[in-house]
N, C-alpha and C positions, 0 to 999 in steps of 0.2 A: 464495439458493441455487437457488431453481428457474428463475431468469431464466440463472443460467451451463449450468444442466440444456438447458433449451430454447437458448440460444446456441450450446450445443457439438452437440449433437442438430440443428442446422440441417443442409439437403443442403447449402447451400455449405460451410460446414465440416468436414461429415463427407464431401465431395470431394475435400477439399484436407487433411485429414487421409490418406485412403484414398489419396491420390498418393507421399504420403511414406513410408505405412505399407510399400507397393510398388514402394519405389522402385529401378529399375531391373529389375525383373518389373513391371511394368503386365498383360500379358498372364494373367498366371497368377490375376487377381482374376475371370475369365473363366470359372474352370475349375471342374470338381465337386469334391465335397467328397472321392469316391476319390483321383481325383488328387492332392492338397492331402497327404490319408493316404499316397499311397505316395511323395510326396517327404518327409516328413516321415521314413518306413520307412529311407527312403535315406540324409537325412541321419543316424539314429541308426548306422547301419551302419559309414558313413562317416567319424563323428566323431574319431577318431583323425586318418585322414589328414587333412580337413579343418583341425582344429584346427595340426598339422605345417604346412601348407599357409601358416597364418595367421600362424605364428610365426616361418618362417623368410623367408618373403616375403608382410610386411606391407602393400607398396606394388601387391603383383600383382592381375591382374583378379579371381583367383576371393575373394582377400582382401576387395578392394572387395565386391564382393555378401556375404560375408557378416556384413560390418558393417553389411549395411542391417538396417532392422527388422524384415521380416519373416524371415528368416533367422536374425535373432539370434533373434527368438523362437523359432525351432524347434530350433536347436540345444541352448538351454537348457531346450527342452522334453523335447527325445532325451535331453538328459542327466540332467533328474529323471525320465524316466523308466525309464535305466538304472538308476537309482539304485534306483528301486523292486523292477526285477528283482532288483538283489542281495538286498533285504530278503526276497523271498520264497526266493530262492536257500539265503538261509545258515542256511533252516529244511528245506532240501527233503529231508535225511537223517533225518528224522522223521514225514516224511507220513505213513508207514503206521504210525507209532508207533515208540516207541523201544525199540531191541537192549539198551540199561543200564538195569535198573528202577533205582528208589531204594535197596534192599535191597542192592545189585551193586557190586562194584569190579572194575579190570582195569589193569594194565599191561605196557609192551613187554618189560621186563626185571625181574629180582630185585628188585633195587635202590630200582628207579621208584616214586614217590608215585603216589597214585591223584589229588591233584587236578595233578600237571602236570599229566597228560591235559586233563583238565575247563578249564582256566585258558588253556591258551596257545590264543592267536588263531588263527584259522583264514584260509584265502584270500581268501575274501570279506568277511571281517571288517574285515581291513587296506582289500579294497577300499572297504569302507561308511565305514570311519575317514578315507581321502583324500579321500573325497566330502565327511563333515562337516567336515574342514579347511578344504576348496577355499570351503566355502560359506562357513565364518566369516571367514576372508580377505576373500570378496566381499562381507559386509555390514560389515566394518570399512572396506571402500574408500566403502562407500555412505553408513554415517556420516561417515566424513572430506570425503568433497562436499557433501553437503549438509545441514543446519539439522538440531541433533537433538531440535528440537522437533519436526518435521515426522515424524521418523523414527519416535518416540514414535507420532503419531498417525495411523499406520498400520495396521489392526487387522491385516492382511496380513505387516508385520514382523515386530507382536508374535508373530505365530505363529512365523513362521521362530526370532526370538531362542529361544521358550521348546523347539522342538522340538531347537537347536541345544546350548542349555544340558541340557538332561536328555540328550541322545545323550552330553555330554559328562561328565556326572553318571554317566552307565552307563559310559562307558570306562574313565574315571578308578577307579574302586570294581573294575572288572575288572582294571584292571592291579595294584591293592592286591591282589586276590588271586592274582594269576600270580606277584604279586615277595618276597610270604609264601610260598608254594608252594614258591619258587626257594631262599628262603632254609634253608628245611625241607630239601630233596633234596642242597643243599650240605651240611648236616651229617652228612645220613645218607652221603653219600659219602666223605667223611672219616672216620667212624667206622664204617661197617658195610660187605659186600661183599653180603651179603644179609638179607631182612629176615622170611624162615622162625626161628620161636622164639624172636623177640627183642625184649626190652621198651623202647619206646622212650617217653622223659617224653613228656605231654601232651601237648606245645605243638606235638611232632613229630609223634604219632600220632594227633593232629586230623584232619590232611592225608591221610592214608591210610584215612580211616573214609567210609562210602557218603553219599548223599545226606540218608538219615531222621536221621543222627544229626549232621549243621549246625547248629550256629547261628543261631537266626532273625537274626541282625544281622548274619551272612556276609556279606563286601564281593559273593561272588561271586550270592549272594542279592540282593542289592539292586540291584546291575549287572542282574541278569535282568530286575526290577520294572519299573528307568527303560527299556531298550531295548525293552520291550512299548510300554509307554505313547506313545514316542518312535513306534514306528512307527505305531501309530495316527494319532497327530498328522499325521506323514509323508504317509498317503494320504489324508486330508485336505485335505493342503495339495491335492489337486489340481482343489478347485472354484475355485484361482484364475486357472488359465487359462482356462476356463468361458466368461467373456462373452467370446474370439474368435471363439466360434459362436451364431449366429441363434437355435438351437434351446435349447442351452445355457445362453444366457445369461441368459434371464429366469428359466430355474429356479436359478441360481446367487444372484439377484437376492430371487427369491422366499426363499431359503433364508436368506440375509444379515439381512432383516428381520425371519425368522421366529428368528431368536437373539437380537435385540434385543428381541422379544416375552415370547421366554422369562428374560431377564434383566428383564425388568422385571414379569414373575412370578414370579421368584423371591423378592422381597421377603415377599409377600403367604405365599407357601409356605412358605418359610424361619420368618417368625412362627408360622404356626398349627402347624407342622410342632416346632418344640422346644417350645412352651406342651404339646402334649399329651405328647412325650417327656418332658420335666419332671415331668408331673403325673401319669402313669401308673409312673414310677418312682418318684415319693414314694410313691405307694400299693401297689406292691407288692413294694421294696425289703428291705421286713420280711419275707417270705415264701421267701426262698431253702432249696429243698428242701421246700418246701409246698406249690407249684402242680404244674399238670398236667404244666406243662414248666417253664424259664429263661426265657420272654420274661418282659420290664419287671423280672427282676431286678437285672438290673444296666443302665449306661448304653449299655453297646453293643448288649445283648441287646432293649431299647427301640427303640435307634435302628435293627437290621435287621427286628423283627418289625413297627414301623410304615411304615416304606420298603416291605417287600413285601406291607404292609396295601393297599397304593395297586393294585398289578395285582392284587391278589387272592389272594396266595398266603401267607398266615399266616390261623391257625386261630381261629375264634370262642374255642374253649379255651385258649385264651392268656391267659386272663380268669378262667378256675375255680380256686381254692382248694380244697384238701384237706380243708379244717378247715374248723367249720362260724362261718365269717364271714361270713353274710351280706350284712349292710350293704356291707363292703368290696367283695365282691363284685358287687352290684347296682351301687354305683357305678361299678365296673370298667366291665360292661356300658354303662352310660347312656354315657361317655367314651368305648371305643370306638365305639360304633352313633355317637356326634356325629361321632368324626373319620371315621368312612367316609365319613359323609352330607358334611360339608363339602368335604373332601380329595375326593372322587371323585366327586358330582354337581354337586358347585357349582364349584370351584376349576378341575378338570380341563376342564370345561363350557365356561367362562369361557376358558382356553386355547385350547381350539377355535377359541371363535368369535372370539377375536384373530385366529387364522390367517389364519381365513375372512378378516376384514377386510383384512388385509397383503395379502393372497393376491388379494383384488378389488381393492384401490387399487393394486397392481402389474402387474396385467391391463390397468386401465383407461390408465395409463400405460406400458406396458410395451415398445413401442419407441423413446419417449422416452428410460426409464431403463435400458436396454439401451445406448441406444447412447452413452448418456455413460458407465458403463463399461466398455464397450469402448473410449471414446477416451481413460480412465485409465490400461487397459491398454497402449495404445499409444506412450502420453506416456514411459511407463516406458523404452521400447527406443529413443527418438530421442536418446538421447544416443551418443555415439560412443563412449563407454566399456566397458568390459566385455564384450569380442565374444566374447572363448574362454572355453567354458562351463566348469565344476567339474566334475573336479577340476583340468584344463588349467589353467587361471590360475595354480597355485599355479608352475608353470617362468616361471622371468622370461624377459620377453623380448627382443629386441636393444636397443628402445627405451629401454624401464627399466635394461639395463646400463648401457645412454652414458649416459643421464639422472644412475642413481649414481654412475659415474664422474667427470660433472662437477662434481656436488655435491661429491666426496670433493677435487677439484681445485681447486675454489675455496677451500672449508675451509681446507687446506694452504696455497694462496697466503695468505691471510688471516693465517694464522701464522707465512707466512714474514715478513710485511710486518712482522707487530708486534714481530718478534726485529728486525729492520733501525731499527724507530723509524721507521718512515714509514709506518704505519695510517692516522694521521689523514687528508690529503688523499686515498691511495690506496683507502682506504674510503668515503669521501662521492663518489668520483669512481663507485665499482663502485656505492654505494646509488642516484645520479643515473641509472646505465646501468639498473641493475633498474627503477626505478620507470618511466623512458620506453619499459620495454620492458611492463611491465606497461599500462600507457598505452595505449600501440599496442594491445595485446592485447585489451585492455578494449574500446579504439573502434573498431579497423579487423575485428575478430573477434569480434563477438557471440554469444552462445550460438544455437546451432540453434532450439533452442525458443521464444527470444525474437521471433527472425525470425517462426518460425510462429505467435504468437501477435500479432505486427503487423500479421502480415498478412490473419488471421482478424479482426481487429476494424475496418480498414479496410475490407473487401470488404463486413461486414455493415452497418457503417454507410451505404456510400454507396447497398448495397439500397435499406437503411430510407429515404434521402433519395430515391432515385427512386419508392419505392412513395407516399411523402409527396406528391412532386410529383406523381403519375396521380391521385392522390384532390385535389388542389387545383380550384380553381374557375378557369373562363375569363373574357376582359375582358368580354364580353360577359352570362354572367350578375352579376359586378359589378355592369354600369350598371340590370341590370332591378334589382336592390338596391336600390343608390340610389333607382331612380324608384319603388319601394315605400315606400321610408323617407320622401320628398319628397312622396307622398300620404299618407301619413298622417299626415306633420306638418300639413297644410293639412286634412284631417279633424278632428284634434282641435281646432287652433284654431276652425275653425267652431263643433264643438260649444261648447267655448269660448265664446265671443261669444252661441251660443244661451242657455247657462246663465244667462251676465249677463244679459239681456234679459229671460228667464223671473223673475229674483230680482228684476229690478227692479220689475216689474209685480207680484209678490205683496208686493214691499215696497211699494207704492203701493194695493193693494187693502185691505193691513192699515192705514195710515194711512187711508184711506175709512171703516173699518169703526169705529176708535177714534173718526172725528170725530161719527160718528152715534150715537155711544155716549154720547157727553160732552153732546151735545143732548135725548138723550131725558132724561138725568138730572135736568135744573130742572125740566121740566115734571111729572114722578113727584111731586115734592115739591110743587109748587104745586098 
């Protein structure tokens, strides 16, 4: 992985990426980042016509540029970022607080339930509901092209799937209550002309009761829950344009590893974190209505008093007994003082200095890993697909009319052929044509990407073979080689030859010294 890091991170690469990226604006890679901002301003402005523009003349100039990549990106930028102006929009009749407390009902006529009001969709609603259409459309196209293994391991997908499924989860639950509502207001319409002194069963004068007295399992309750959470997620999503900019993008980068960090601290938290929820509630389980307050009596009253044990804001007396238990309560103490000590000098500590680390090995690397992705980022827009942003995609366009039209034409011929009894030949003739045209398509038409990736790995190799050839050696230190290697081979032999010579004269001194050895021996004895 870090040899494709550093290959894609090459200038020749990221040259020859940067030519495509702007293609057809080359000039504009020139310009400031204001600039860059007020075409982008432009394009969100202009999105409507633009997109018009795209749909009705496909083949025209302003068409071409905005199917290049940079322009796609920005359109689909303008457009999650109108997106998000709705989201703030379709709260903006509450910023200063809300005109209907909880206690409050109101409607336009006699007659009127109080939750139509409440229930039915408002402007921007429908407009945020085409946006999540538009988008689920566009990652169903993105499944059906490409591998949904790939799609899977995307952490970037996953996000969009799951902020896409919960918008969908809060729709869905909102229109159960618009269509119970509806059903309510029909009977009372049928049966009542007003609904001053009049008793209506339950089921009807649910609908007519204020906010305090719901249901915690109200569909229209739970629709509120998901579309919070959805929007959070939503503004979110918006560290993934991040690495198009310099400044940007190593903090995006930073931020990426610092969530792998904390998931890989959460094991360790997750353990120590229910071992003492556990064991603070077995101990003080028995005592409901005997301590100073609810904490550890029950499992949930556990699980919030040691969560906000962690920033500090649950009370040492969360621990004291009424009654005189000592022991119980000493133990209390010693469990909580462990879990602060662990949970918040050690654990939390330990977190840090993960950061700390991420945070310097992404420093140390940080225009390397910057700029491979940003060339992720870029990969994404060089396909030719998907030019008109969300919610625009969801209007077909001439293209995909002819396209259904011919599918629907061949279909039909195919059925007419088989009521005739002449499928067989007239089918293997049409599967011959498809597959040579597949063929064609295959070989004469390669993917965009393919191209750029041929050609990225040709240009670096024949680098590496010219940088290989400057570092090579001349004929000329060669031959001094050789006459290196040619005296030392005649060095050693000498030595050689001196060795022998030396060996043979102490093998000749040693036979000297044995023959004088063996003479003095008779005469000792004699």
């Amino acid at each position: 992985l870090s040899l494709l890091v550093e290959f894609v991170a090459h200038p020749n690469c990221q040259q020859q990426l940067r030519s495509i990226w702007y293609e057809n604006l080359s000039g504009l890679h020139q310009q400031t980042l204001a600039v860059k901002i007020l075409l982008t301003l432009g394009v969100a402005v202009g999105l409507p016509f633009l997109s018009f523009i795209c749909w009705i003349a496909p083949s025209s100039k302003l068409a071409k540029l905005m199917r290049g990549p940079f322009l796609k990106f920005v359109t689909h930028a303008a457009s999650f970022m109108i997106f998000l102006c709705l989201l703030v929009l379709n709260a903006a009749d509450r910023f200063a607080g809300t005109s209907l407390l909880p206690n409050m009902t109101t409607h336009d006529y006699p007659s009127q339930l109080f939750r139509i009001k409440t229930t039915t969709f408002t402007w921007t609603e429908i407009l945020i509901i085409s946006w999540v259409i538009g988008k689920i459309w566009e990652e169903c196209k993105t499944i059906w092209s490409q591998d949904f293994k790939e799609y899977v391991s995307d952490p970037w997908k996953l996000l969009d799937f799951s902020i896409l499924a919960i918008f969908m989860a809060s729709f869905i639950a909102r229109w159960m209550a618009f269509w119970h509502a509806c059903s309510a207001q029909r009977y009372v319409d049928e049966h009542y002309d007003d609904l001053i002194n009049v008793t209506l069963p339950f089921e009807i004068r649910y609908f007519q009761l204020a906010r305090i007295h719901w249901m915690p399992s109200d569909p229209q309750l739970i629709s509120e829950g998901f579309y919070a959470i959805a929007v959070v997620l939503s503004f979110s999503r918006i560290t993934c344009i991040l690495p198009a900019n310099e400044r940007f993008g190593p903090l995006q980068i930073s931020l990426g590893r610092t969530v792998k960090d904390i998931f890989k601290f959460m094991v360790i938290f997750i353990t120590v974190f229910v071992a003492f929820m556990v064991g603070m509630f077995n101990l003080y389980s028995y005592y409901l209505g005997a301590k100073h307050n609810v904490a550890f009596t029950t499992v949930e009253e556990s699980f919030k008093t040691l969560f906000w044990a962690i920033f500090g804001l649950s009370e040492v007396k969360s621990v004291v007994i009424n009654i005189n238990h000592k022991f119980i309560e000493n133990i209390g103490y010693v469990l909580y003082g462990v879990y602060n000590v662990i949970m918040v000098i050690v654990l939390l500590n330990m977190l840090i200095a993960m950061f700390n680390s991420s945070f310097q090995e992404i420093q140390d690397d940080a225009d390397v890993e910057w700029k491979f992705a940003r060339a992720k980022l870029w990969f994404s827009y060089f396909e030719n697909s998907g030019t008109l942003p969300v919610p625009f995609n969801l209007i077909p366009s001439p293209k995909s009319v002819v396209s259904l039209l011919m599918a629907i034409k061949k279909i039909l011929w195919i059925v007419f052929l088989k009521k005739r009894g002449e499928n067989a030949n007239d089918e293997a003739e049409l599967n011959n044509l498809q597959t040579c045209e597949g063929q064609k398509k295959f070989t004469h038409k390669p993917a965009h990407h393919q191209k750029v990736m041929n050609s990225l790995i040709k240009r670096y190799i024949i680098k590496s073979q010219r940088e290989k050839g400057r570092d090579g050696v001349n004929e000329g230190e060669l031959r001094k080689i050789k006459l290196d290697i040619s005296s030392l081979r005649c060095e050693l032999l000498e030595r050689k030859n001196r060795d022998v010579n030396t060996l043979m004269e102490l093998v000749r001194w040693l036979e000297e010294v044995m023959d004088v050895q063996e003479m003095d021996e008779p005469n000792k004895h004699s």
